[in-house]
BALOBA-1460 file (C-alpha; in Angstrom, 3 decimals):
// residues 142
<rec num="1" residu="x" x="33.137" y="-16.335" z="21.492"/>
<rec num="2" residu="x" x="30.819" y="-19.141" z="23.271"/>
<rec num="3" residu="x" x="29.078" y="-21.859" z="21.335"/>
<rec num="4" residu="x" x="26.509" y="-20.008" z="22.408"/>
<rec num="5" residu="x" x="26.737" y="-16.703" z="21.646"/>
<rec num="6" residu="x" x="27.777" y="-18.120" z="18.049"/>
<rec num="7" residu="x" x="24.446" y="-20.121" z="17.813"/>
<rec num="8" residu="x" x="22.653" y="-16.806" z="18.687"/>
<rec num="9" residu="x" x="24.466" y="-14.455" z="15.902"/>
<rec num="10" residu="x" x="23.913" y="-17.731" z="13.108"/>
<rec num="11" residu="x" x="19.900" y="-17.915" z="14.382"/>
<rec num="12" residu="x" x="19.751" y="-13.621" z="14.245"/>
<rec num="13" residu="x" x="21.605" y="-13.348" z="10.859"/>
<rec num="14" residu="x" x="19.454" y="-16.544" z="9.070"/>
<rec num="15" residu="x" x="16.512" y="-14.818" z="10.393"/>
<rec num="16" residu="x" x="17.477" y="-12.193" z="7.720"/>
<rec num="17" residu="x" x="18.356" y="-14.123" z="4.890"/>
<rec num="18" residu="x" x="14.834" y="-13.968" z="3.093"/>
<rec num="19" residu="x" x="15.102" y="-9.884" z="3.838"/>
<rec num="20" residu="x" x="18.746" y="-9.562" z="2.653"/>
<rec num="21" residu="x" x="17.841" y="-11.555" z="-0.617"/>
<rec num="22" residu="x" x="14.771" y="-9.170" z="-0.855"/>
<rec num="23" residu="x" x="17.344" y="-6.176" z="-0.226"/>
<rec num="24" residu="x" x="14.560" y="-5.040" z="2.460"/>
<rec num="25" residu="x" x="17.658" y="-4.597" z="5.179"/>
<rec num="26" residu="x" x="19.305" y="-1.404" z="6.150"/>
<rec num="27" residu="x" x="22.655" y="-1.348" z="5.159"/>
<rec num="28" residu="x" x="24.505" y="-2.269" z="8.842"/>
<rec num="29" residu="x" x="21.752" y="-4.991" z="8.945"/>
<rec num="30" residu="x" x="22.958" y="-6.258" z="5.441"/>
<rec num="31" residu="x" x="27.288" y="-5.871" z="6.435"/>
<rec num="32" residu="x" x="26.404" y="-7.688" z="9.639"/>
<rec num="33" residu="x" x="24.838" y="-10.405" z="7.762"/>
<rec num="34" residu="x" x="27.423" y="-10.566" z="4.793"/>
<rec num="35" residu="x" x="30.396" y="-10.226" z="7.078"/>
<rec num="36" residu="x" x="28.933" y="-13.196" z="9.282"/>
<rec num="37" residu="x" x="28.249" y="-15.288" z="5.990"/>
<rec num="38" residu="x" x="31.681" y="-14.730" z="5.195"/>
<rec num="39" residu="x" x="33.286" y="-16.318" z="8.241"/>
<rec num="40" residu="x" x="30.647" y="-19.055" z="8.803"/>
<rec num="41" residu="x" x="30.280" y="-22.148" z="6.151"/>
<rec num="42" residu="x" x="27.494" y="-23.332" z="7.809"/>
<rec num="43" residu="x" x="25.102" y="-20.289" z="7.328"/>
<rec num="44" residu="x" x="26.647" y="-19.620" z="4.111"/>
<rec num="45" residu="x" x="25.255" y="-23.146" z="2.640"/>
<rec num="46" residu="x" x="21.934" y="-21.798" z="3.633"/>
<rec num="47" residu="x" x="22.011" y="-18.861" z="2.125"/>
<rec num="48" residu="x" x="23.233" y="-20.066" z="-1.108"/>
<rec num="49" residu="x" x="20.361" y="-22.702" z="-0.847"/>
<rec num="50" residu="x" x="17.787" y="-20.237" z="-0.041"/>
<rec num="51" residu="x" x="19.094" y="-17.503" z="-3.016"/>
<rec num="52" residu="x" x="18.381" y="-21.159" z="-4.957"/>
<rec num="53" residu="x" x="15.275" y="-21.687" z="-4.260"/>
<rec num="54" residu="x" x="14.316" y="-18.125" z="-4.676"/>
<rec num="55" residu="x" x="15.634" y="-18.052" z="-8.195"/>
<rec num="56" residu="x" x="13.477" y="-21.586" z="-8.874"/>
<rec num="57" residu="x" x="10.945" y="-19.463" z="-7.710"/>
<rec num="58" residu="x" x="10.961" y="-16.710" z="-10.036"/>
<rec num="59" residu="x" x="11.722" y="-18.938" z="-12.474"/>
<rec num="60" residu="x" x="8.313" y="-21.145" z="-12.419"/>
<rec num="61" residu="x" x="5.356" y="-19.765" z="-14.688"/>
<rec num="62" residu="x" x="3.359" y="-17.126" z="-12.923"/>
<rec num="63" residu="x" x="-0.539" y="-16.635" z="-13.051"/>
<rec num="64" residu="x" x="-1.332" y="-13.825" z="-15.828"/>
<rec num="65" residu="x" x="-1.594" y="-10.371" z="-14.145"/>
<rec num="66" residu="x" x="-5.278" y="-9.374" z="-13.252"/>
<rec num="67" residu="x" x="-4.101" y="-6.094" z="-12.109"/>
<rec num="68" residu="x" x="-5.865" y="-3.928" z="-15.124"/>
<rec num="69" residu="x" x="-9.038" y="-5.851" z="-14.803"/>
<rec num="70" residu="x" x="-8.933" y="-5.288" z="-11.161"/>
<rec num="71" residu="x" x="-8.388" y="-1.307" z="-11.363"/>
<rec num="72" residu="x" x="-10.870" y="-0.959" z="-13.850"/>
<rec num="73" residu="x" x="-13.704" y="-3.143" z="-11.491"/>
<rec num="74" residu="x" x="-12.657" y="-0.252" z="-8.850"/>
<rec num="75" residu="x" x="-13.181" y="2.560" z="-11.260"/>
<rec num="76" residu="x" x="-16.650" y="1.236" z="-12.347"/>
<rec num="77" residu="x" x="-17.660" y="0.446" z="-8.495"/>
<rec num="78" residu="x" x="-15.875" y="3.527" z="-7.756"/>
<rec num="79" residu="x" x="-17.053" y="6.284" z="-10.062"/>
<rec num="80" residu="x" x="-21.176" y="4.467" z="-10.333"/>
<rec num="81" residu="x" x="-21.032" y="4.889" z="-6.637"/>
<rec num="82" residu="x" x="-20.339" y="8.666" z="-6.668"/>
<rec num="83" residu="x" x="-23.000" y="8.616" z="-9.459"/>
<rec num="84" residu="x" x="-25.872" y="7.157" z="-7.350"/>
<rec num="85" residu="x" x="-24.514" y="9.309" z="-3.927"/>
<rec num="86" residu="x" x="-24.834" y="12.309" z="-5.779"/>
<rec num="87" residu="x" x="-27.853" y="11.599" z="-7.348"/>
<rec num="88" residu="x" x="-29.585" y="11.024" z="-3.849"/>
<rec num="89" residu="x" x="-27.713" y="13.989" z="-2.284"/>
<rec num="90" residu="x" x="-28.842" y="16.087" z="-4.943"/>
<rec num="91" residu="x" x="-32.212" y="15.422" z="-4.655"/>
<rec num="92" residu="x" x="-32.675" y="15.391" z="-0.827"/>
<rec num="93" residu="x" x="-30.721" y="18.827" z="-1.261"/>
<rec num="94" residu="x" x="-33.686" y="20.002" z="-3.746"/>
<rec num="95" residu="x" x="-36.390" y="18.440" z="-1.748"/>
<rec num="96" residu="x" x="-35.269" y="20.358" z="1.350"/>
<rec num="97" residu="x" x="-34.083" y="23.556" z="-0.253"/>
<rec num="98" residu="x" x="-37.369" y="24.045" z="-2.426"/>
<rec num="99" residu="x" x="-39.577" y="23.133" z="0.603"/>
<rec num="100" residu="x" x="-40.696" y="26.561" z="1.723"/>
<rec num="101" residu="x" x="-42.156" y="24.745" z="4.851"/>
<rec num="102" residu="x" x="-38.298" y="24.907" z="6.444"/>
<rec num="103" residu="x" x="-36.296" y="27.875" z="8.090"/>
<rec num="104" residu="x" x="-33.801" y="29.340" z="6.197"/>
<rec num="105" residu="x" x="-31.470" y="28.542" z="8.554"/>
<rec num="106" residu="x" x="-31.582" y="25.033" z="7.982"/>
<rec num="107" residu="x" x="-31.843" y="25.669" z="3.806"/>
<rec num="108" residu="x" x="-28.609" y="27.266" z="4.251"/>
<rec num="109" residu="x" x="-27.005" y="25.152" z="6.786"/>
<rec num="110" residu="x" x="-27.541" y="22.114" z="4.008"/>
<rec num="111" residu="x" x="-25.717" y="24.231" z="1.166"/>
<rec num="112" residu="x" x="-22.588" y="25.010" z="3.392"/>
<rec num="113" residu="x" x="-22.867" y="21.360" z="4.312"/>
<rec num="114" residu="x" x="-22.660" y="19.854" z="0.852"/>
<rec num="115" residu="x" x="-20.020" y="22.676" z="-0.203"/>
<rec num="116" residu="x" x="-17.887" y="22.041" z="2.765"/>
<rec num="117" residu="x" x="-18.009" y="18.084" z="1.210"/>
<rec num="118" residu="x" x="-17.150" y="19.198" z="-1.924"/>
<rec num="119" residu="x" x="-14.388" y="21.614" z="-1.412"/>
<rec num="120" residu="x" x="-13.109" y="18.474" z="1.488"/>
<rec num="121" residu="x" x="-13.505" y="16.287" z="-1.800"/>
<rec num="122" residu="x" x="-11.204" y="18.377" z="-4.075"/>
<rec num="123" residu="x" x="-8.611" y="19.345" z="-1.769"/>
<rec num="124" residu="x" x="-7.887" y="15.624" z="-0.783"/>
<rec num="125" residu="x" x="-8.096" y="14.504" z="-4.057"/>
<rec num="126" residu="x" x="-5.527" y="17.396" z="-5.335"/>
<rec num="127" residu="x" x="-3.228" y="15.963" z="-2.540"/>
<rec num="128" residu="x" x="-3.419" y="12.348" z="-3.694"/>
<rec num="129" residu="x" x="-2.619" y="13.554" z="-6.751"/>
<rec num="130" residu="x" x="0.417" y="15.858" z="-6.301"/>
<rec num="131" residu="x" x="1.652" y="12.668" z="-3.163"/>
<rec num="132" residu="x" x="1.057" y="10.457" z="-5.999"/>
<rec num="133" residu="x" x="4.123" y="11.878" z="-8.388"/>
<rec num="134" residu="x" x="6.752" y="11.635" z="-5.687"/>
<rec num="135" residu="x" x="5.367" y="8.281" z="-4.162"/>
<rec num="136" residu="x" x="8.499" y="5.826" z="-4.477"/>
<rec num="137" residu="x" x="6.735" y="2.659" z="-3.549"/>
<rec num="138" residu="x" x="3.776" y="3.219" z="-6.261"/>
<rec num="139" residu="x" x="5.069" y="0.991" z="-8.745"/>
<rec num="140" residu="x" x="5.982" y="-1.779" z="-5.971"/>
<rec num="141" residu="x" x="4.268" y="-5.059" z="-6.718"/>
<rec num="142" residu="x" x="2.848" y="-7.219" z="-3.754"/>
């Protein structure tokens, strides 16, 4: 092997390092990487420095989690929003289907309208829900 070619595999495999320490590599990514480690002292010291620094990392104090605060701003943003939407769509719906002064056509257009939105509403949300129990990265922190 060229001095090279061995500059190029020590570049590609410390590329990975931060992935293979995050086990985020496929598993011929990761035996490439290992079995290169194993036969090259140089990238080896790195590794073992970066897997240091990682764990110095982790170890330092981290801010306190936000996270329930946060979902629970969403739900209150979330569910006063639907509140105040439905509140207007009812009441242009009653305006317009109580006004005698326009075709039936159009009375009735408007109630498959909002009944399309609402059956679009709970089908989507039934998926989410049913996706949601087999989702494997759900409990995944960023």
């Amino acid at each position: 092997m060229t001095v090279s070619s061995e500059l190029d595999v020590c570049h590609e495999s410390q590329l990975l390092f931060r992935r293979l320490l995050a086990n985020d590599l496929t598993q011929q990514d990761r035996q490439r990487v290992l079995l290169h480690v194993k036969g090259c002292s140089a990238c080896a010291a790195i590794l073992v420095a970066q897997k240091r620094d990682r764990s110095e990392t982790a170890a330092a104090p981290q801010e306190t989690d936000s996270g329930f605060l946060m979902k629970l701003a969403w739900v209150l943003i979330i569910t006063s929003g639907v509140v105040i939407a439905g509140f207007f769509l009812w009441d242009l719906a009653a305006a317009l289907w109580t006004d005698q002064s326009q075709p039936v056509w159009l009375r009735a257009a408007l109630a498959i309208f909002y009944v399309g939105f609402v059956v679009l509403f709970i089908v989507i949300l039934r998926q989410r829900l049913m996706a949601r129990k087999t989702d494997k990265f759900r409990k995944v922190n960023q």
